[in-house]
C-alpha positions as CSV (number, residue, x, y, z in Angstrom):
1,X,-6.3,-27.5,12.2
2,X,-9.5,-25.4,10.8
3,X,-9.6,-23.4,13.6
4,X,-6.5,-22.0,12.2
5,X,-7.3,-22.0,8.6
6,X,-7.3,-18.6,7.1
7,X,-10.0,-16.7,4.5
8,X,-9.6,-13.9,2.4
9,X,-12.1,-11.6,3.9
10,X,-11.9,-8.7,1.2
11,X,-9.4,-7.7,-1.7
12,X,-8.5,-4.5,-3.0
13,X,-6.0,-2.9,-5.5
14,X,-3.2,-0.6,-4.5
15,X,-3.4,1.5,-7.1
16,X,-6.0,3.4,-9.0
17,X,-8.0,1.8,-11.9
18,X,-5.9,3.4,-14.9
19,X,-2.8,1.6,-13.3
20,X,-3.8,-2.2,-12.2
21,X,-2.6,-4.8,-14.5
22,X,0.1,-2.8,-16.1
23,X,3.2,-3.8,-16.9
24,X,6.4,-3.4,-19.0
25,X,9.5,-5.6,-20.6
26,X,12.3,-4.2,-19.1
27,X,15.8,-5.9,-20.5
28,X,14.1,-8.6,-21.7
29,X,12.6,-9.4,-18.4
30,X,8.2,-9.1,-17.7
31,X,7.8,-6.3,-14.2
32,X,4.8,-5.2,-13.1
33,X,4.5,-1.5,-13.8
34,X,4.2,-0.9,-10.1
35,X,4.4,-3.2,-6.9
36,X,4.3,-3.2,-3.3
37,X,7.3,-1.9,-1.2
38,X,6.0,-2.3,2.4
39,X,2.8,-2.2,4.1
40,X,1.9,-0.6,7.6
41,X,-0.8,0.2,10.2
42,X,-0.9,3.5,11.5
43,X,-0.1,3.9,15.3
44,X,-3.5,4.2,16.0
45,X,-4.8,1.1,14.5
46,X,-7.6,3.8,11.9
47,X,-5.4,3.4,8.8
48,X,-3.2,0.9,6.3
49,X,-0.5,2.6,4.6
50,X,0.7,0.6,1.7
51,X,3.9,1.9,-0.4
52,X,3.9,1.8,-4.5
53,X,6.9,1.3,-6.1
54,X,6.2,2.6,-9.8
55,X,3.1,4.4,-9.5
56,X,5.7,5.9,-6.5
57,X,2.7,6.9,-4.2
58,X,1.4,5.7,-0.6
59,X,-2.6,4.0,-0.7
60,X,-4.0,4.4,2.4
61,X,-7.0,2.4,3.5
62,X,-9.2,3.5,6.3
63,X,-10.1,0.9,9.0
64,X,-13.8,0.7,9.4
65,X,-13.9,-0.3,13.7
66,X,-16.8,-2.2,13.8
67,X,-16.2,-4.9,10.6
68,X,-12.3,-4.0,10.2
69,X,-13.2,-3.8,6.5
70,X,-10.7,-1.6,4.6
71,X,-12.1,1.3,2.2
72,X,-11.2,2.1,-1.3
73,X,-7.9,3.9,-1.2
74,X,-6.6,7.8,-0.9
75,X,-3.6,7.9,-3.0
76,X,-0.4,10.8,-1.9
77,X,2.3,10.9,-4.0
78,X,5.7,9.5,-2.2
79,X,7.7,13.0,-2.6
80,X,10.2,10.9,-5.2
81,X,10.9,7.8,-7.4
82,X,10.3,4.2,-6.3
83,X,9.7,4.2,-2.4
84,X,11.6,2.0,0.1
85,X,10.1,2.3,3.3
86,X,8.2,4.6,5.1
87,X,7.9,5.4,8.9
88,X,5.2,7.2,11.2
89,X,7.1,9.9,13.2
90,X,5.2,11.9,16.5
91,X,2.9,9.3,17.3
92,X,1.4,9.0,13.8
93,X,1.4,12.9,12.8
94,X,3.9,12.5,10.4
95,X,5.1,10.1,7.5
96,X,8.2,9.9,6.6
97,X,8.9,8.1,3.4
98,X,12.5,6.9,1.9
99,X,12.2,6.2,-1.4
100,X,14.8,4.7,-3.6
């Protein structure tokens, strides 16, 4: 049904310019140098927090309220290699990220 049909509103990279497209033979097998782990919206509905396994970092996109456009990315590191998962603790105070 077109009602239902879906559009790509926007698209934007996860990680900065010096790392998109990268990626690395690793036993004989092609991997992307880094990849998506799990993706979230912050408690409050302002952010998207996106985990980078490889570039091992969190991109987080600010929500803009009025188009719900997402802005270019603020990169933290993860605190360690290759992160899982990541939860908001304390209504959205805190991240807390487990990575691998």
């Amino acid at each position: 049904e077109a009602a239902c049909a879906l559009s790509i509103a926007q698209t934007l990279s996860t990680l900065p310019p010096e790392w998109q497209g990268g990626s690395c033979i690793k036993n004989g097998v092609w991997k992307a140098a880094s990849h998506c782990s799990e993706i979230k919206v912050h408690p409050s509905g302002r952010f998207v927090f996106v985990a980078n396994r490889g570039h091992d970092s969190l991109a987080v996109f600010a929500v803009d309220p009025g188009t719900g456009g997402l802005s270019p990315p603020v990169f933290t590191p993860s605190g360690g290699a290759t992160p899982r998962n990541f939860s908001f603790c304390c209504g959205g105070r805190f991240v807390v990220v487990g990575n691998q």
